[in-house]
C-alpha positions in Angstrom: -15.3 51.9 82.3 -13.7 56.1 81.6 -12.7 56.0 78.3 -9.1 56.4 77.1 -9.7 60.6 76.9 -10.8 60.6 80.4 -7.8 58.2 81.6 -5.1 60.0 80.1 -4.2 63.0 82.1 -4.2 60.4 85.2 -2.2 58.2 83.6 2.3 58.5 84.2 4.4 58.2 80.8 7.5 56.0 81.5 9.4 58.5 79.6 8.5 61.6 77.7 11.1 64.0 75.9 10.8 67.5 76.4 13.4 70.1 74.4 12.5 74.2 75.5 12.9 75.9 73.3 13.5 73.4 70.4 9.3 73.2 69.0 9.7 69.1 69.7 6.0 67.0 70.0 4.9 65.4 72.9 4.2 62.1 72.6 2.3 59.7 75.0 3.8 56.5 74.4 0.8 54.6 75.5 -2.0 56.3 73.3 0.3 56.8 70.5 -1.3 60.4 70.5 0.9 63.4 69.8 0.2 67.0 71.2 0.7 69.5 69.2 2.2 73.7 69.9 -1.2 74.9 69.1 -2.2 74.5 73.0 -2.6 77.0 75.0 -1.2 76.2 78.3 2.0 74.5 76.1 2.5 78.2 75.0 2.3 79.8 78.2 4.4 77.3 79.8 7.0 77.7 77.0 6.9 81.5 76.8 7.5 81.5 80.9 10.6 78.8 80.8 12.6 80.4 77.6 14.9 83.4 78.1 14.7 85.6 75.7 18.7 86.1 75.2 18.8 82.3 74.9 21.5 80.4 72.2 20.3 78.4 69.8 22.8 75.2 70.6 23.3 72.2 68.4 22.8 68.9 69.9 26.5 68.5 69.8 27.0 71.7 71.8 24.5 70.7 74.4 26.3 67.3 74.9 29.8 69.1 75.3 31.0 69.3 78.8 32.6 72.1 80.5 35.7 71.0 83.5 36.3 73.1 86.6 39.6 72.5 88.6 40.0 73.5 92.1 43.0 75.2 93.3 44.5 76.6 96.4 45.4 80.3 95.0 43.3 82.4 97.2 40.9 84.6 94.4 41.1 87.8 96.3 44.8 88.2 96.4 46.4 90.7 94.5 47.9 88.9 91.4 50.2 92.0 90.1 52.4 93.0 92.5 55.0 95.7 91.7 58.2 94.9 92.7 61.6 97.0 92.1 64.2 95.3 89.8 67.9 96.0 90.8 68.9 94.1 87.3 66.4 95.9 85.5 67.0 99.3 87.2 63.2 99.9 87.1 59.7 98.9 88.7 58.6 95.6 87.1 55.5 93.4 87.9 56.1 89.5 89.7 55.0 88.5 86.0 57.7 90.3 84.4 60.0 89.2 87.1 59.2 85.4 86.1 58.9 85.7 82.0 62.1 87.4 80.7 61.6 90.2 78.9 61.7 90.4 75.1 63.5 93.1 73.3 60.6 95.3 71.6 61.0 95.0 67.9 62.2 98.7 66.7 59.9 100.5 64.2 61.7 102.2 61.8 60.8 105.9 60.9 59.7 107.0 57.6 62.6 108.6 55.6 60.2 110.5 53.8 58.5 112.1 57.1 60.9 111.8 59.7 60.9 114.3 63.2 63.2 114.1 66.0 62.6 111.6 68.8 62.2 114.5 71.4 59.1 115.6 69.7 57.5 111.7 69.3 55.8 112.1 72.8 53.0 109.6 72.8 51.5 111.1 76.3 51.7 114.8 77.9 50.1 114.6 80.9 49.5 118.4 82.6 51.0 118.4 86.3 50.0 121.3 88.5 51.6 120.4 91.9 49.7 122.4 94.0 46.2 121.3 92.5 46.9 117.8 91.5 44.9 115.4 93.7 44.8 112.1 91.9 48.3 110.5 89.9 48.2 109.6 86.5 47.0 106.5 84.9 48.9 103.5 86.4 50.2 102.8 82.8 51.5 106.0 82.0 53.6 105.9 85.8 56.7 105.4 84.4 56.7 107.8 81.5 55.0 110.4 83.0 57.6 110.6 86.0 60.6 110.5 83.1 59.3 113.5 81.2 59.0 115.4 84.6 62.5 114.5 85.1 64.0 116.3 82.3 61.4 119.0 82.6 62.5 119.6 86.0 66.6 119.2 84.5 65.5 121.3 81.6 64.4 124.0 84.1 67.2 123.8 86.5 69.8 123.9 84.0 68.5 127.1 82.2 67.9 128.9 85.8 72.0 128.4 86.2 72.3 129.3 82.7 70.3 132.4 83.6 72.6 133.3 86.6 75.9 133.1 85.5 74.9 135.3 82.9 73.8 137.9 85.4 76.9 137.4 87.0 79.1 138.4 83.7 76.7 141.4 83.3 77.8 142.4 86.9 81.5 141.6 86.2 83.7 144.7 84.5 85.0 144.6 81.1 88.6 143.9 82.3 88.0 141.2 85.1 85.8 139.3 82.2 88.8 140.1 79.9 91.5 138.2 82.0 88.8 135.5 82.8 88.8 134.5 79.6 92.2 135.0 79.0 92.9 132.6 82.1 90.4 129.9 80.4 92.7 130.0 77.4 95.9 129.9 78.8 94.8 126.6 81.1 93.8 124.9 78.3 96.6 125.6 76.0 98.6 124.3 79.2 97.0 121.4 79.5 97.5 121.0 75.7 101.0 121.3 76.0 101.3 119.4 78.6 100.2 116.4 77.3 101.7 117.0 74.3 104.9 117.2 75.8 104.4 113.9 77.7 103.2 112.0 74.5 106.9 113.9 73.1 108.7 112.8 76.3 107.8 108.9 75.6 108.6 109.5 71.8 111.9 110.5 72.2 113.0 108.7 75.0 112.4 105.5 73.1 114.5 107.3 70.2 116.9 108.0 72.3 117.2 104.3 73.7 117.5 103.1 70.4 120.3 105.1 69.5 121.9 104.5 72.1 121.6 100.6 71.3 123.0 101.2 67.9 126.0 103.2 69.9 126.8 100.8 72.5 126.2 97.7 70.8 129.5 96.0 71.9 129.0 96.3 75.0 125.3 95.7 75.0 127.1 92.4 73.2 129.1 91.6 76.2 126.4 92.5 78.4 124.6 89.5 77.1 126.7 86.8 75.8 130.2 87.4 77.0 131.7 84.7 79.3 135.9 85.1 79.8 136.8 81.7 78.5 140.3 82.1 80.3 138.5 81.3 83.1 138.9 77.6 82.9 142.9 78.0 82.7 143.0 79.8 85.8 142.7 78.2 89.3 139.4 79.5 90.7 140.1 82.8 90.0 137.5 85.5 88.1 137.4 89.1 86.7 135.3 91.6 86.0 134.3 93.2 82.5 133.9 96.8 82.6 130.7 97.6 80.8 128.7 101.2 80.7 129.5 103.9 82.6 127.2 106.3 84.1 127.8 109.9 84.5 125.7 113.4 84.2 126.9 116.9 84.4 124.4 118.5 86.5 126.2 115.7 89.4 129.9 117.1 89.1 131.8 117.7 91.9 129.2 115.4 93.9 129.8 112.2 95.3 128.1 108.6 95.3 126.1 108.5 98.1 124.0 105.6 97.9 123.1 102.6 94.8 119.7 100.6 95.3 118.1 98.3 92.4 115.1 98.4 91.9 113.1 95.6 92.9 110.8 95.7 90.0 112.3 97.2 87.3 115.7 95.0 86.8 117.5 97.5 84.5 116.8 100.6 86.9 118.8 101.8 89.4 118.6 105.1 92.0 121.4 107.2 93.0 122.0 109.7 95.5 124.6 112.2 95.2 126.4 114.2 98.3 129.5 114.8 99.8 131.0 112.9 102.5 133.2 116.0 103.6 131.2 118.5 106.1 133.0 121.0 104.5 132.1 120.9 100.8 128.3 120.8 101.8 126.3 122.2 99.2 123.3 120.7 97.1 122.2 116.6 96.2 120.9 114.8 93.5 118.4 111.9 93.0 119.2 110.2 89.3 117.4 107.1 88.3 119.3 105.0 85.4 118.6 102.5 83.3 120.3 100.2 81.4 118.9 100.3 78.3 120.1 104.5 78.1 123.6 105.1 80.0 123.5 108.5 78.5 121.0 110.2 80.4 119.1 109.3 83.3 115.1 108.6 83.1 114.2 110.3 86.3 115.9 113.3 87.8 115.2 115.5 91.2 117.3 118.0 92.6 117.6 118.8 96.3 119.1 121.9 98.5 120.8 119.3 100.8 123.4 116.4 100.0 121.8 113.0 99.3 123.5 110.4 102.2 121.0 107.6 101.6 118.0 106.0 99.7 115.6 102.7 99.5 113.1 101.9 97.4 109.8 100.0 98.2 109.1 96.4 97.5 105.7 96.8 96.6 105.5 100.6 95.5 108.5 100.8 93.0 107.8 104.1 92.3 108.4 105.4 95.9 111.7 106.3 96.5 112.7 107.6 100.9 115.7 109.4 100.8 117.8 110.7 103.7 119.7 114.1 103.3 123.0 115.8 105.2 120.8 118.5 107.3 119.0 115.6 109.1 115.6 115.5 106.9 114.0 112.5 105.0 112.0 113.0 102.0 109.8 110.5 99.6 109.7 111.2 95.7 107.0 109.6 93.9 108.6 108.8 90.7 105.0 109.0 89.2 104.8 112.8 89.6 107.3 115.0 87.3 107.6 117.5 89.6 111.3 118.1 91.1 109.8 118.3 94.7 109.3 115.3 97.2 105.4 114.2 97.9 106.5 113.8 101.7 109.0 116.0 103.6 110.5 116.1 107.4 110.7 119.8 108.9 111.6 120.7 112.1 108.0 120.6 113.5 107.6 117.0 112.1 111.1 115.5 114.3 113.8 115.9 111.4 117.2 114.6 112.7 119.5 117.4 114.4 122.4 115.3 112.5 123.1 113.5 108.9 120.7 110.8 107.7 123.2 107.7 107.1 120.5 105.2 106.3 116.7 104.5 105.2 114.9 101.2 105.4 111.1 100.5 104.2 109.5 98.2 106.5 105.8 96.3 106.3 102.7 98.5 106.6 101.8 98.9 109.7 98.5 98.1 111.5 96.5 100.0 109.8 97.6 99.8 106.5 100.0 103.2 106.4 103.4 103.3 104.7 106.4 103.6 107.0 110.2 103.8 107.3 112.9 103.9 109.8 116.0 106.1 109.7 119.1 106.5 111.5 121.5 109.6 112.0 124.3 110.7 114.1 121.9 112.1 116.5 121.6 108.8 117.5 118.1 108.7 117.2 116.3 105.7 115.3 113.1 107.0 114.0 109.9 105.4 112.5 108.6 107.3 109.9 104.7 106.6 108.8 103.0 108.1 105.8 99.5 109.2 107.5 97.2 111.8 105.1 100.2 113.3 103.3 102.1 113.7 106.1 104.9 112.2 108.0 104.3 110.7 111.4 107.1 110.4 113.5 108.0 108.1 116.1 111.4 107.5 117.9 112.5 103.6 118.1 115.4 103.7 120.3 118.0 106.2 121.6 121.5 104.7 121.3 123.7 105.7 123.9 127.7 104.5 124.6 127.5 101.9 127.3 130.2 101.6 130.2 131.2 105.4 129.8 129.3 108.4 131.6 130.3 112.0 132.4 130.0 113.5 135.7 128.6 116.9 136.1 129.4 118.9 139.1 126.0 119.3 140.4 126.7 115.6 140.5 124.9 114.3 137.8 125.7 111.5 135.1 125.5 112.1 131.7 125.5 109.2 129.1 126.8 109.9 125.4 125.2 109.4 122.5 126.1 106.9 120.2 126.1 108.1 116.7 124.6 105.5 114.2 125.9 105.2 110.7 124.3 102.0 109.3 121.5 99.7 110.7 119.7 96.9 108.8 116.5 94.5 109.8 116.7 90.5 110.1 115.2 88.9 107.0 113.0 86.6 109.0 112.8 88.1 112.9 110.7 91.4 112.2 111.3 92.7 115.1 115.2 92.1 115.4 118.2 94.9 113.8 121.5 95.5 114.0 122.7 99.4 114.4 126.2 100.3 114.0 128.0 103.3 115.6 131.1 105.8 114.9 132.5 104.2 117.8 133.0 100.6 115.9 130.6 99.3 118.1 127.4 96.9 116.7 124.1 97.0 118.7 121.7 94.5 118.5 118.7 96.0 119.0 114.7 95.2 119.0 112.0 97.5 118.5 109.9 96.9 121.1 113.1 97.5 123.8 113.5 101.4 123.5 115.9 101.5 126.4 118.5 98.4 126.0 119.7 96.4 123.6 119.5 92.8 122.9 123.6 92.3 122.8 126.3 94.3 122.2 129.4 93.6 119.4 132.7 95.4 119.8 133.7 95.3 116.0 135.8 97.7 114.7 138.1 100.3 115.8 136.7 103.4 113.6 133.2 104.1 112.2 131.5 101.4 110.8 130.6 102.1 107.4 127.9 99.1 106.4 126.2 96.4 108.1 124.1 93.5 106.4 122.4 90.1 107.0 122.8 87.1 104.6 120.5 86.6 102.6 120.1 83.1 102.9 121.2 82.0 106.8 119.4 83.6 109.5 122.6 83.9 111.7 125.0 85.3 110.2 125.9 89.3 109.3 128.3 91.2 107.3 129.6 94.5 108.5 133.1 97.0 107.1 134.7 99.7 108.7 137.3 102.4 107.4 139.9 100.7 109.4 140.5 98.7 106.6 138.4 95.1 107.6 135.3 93.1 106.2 133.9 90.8 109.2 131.3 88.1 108.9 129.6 87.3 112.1 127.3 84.5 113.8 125.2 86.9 115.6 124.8 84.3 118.9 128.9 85.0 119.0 130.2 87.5 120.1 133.8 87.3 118.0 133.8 87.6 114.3 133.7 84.1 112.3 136.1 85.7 109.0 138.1 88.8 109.3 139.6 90.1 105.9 142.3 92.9 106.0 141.9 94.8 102.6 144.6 97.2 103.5 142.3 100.1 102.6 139.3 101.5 103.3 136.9 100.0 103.2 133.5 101.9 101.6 130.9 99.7 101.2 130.2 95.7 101.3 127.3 93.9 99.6 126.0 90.0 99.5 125.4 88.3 96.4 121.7 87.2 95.7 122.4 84.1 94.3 125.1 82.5 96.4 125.0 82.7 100.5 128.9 82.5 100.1 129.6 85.7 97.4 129.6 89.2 98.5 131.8 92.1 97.2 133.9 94.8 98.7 135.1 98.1 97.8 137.8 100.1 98.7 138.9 103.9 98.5 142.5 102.9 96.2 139.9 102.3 93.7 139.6 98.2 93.6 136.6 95.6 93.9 136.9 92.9 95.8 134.7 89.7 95.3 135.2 86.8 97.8 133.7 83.2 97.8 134.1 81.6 100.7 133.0 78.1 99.5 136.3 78.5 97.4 138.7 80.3 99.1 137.9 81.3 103.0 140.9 83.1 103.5 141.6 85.6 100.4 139.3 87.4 98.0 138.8 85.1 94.5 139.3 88.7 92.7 141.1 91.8 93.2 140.7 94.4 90.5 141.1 98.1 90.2 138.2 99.4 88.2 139.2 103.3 88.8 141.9 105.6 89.0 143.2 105.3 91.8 142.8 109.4 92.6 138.6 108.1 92.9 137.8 106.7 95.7 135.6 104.1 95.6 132.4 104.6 97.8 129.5 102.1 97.4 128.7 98.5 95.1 125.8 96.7 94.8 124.5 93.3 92.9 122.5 93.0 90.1 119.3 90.8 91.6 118.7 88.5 88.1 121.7 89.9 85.6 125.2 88.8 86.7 126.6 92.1 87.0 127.6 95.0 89.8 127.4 98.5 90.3 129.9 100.7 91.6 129.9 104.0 92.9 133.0 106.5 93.1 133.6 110.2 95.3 133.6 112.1 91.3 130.2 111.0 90.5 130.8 108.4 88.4 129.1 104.9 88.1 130.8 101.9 86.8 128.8 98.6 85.8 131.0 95.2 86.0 130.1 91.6 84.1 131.2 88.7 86.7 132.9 86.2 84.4 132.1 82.3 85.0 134.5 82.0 88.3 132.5 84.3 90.3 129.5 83.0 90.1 129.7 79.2 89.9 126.8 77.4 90.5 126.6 73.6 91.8 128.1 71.0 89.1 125.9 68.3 88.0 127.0 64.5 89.2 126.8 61.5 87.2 123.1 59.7 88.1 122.1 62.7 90.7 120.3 65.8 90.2 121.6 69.4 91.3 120.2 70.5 94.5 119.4 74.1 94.4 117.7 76.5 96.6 118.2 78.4 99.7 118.4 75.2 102.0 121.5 74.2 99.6 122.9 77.7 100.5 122.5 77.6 103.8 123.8 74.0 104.3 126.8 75.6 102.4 128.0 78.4 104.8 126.6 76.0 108.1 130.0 73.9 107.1 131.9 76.8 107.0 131.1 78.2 110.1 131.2 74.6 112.3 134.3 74.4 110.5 135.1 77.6 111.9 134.1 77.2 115.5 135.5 73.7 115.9 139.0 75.7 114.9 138.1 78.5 117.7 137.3 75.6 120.1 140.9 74.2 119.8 142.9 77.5 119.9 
């Protein structure tokens, strides 16, 4: 039997505990024995297993255990794209992009040693452009490209700098004289200028006060007064002369035309002319208001008479006007300046005749400004506003149908009709009425340049106005010198209403807030206002509002304020309160409401004219 020294190497420990590093003892469990460091081979072995580097580690951070997750980012993708920010205004990085970006906290400079911020450069990188092979440090990108920036500026500007002062060397005593004297005198202009227009509004405000101090009374009746006699008499009304409206620079000039405007309540154009062809001299363009009778806000002189004006819907400011010697002009009311923005010449297809009548219309196609005309040339033209010019186009050519002239080379020639007045259907685009020295109405379309749609025979001298209602699709308005106002039904060919107003007549005009009411004015110097849901047969008031040495020339309504305007041959303008009987509304009924609107209106003037035709039908 080998003793236990002999057996022992041979023999396998169920467990042995082994620490590298540590100095632990090796025990055999089954001998009990314990092997010291002091071995030999234990030293080699121990000197060949340690590191040299290694930690000493505690047991507790030997037991510790260390996680690794899988993930699907691929590693060798770049993780720091650069990316250009719109928001930002600058390149930012897809971190940046997804953590906003906090405001850097602002360091505050010593009071004591302060220095301007131009001369706190944290990097000056050297550029030489032609040697340069590699770009600056990806950090310092941004700031290096910046401070080339306003080197490059820097340089650039002084270079100019550098050059105009060659150029005043070069330039002689004088010439650099009156250069500079120029400079000065534009900008004491410009100075002035708005000096003056800070001045203007000043003193025009002044000036409508005062004027509301002077007129008070009537600025009183203008607002509250309402004839109470009114209700004593049997449906019958005046009219309450309020401001009157005259300038000196229009004497000796005539009325020519009255528009609203469509914007501005309290505003309203006027042209000045002559009606006589042989008193033609000069025209006027006055804007008034309201709120100053004294003096008119806006104010353009012209070499020829004034005949006609209209102002735009949507552009309140633009103003076409038609003068005597056949040209059309547009004043912006925006500019100052005395002269139109847009002028006709010969070139352009002025009228060889007077303008009687302007009309805006819708933009066209693409978006351009236009107007028609028509003259005694009896050309109907469409004007269009294209690059500060006007573009002309001719609608229709009236001619007198049923009479030619015979030539002896056995021609036929046709003769002209000479319009006067022409206005557009509120609803049918396309569709107009023209009317003619020769009394006649043509009903016209403009997309037929060589007929017309139906032809009225209505009055036996020039007709002077013609005008749809407002309200009812159908039915027209026209008045002639030979003393009538006629209201037609434009699928008849007879007048519905004639009124004999044994004058002139100078101008009619519709009411806006009643399809019945319209007014009348004649050359003995009355206004006529007629209701035909009261009285179908004579006007409701008959009142002389001027001498009767002034011929009275145009009216027109009021669209939100119950008042007229009327026009006379000596320049003057007259405005008139309806009292309660001229413009009665619907009365309320016990237990039903009041039905307003334009269907009411137009259910209104339907009975009258059924009314009317069943009275035709019988005679």
């Amino acid at each position: 039997m080998l003793p236990a020294s002999a057996k022992a190497p041979h023999k396998q420990p169920h467990k042995q505990s082994i620490s590298i590093g540590r100095g632990t003892r090796k025990r055999d469990e089954d001998s009990g024995t314990e092997v010291g460091e002091g071995t030999d081979e234990w030293a080699q072995s121990k000197a060949t297993v340690r590191p040299p580097d290694q930690l000493e580690l505690t047991d507790a951070e030997l037991k510790e255990e260390f996680t690794r997750i899988l993930t699907a980012n691929n590693p060798h993708a770049p993780q720091n794209i650069v990316r250009y920010s719109f928001k930002a205004g600058e390149k930012v990085t897809e971190e940046e992009l997804m953590t906003p970006k906090q405001p850097k906290e602002r360091k505050l400079t010593n009071q004591f040693n302060f220095s301007e911020r131009a001369s706190q450069t944290y990097n000056n990188p050297v550029r030489d452009r032609e040697c340069q092979t590699e770009p600056p440090p990806r950090t310092n990108f941004s700031a290096t490209a910046n401070q080339w920036e306003i080197y490059d500026a820097y340089v650039e500007e002084l270079e100019k700098q550098e050059k105009t002062k060659e150029k005043e060397k070069a330039k002689t005593p004088v010439a650099k004289k009156s250069g500079k004297m120029a400079i000065r005198k534009l900008t004491s202009m410009e100075s002035q200028t708005d000096d003056l227009i800070k001045l203007s509004q000043a003193t025009k405000i002044m000036e409508r006060m005062v004027n509301q101090n002077t007129y008070d009374d009537i600025a009183q009746d203008f607002k509250y007064y309402d004839d109470a006699a009114d209700e004593y008499r049997d449906q019958v009304g005046t009219l309450l002369p309020l401001w009157k409206f005259q300038n000196d620079k229009a004497k000796r000039l005539s009325v020519t035309a009255l528009c609203w405007n469509p914007k501005y309540r309290d505003l309203f154009a006027v042209g000045y002319g002559s009606y006589d062809f042989m008193k033609q001299s000069r025209g006027m363009l006055l804007l008034y208001s309201l709120k100053n009778p004294s003096f008119p806000e806006y104010m353009f002189g012209s070499n020829s008479g004034v005949m006609c004006l209209d102002i735009h819907v949507d552009h309140p400011y633009l103003v076409a006007v038609g003068h005597y010697d056949g040209n059309v002009a547009i004043y912006n009311l925006k500019k100052p300046h005395s002269q139109p923005s847009f002028c006709s010449s010969a070139k352009s297809g002025k009228h060889s005749d007077p303008v009687w009548q302007v009309k805006w219309q819708k933009d066209d196609m693409d978006q351009n400004l236009n107007f028609f005309s028509v003259s005694s040339d009896g050309r109907i033209v469409s004007w269009t506003l294209v690059k500060r010019k006007l573009v002309h186009v001719d609608v229709i050519k009236l001619k007198v149908e049923g009479s030619t002239t015979e030539v002896p080379e056995g021609l036929q020639l046709h003769p002209v009709g000479c319009g006067t007045a022409f206005d557009f259907h509120k609803e049918i685009d396309y569709m107009f009425l023209v009317g003619t020295e020769e009394g006649k109405i043509y009903k016209c379309s403009k997309s037929y340049s060589s007929q017309f749609l139906d032809t009225y025979d209505a009055h036996n001298t020039s007709v002077d106005t013609v005008s749809w209602n407002p309200y009812h699709t159908k039915v027209f308005m026209s008045c002639s010198s030979d003393w009538t106002v006629k209201i037609w039904d434009h699928t008849i060919k007879t007048p519905m209403f004639i009124y004999d107003l044994n004058s002139a007549v100078g101008d009619v005009a519709w009411a806006p807030y009643s399809s019945t009411v319209f007014a009348a004015v004649t050359t003995d110097g009355k206004a006529h206002i007629f209701d035909l849901a009261i009285n179908k047969y004579e006007a409701i008031c008959n009142q002389p509002v001027a001498a009767k040495k002034n011929r009275l020339t145009h009216v027109q309504f009021n669209l939100i304020h119950p008042i007229i305007i009327v026009g006379d041959d000596r320049g003057h303008i007259i405005s008139l309160k309806l009292s309660p009987n001229l413009r009665k509304m619907p009365k309320e009924k016990k237990g039903q409401e009041v039905q307003k609107g334009p269907a009411v209106e137009i259910a209104k003037l339907d009975k009258l004219l059924n009314l009317v035709r069943e009275v035709k039908i019988k005679t």
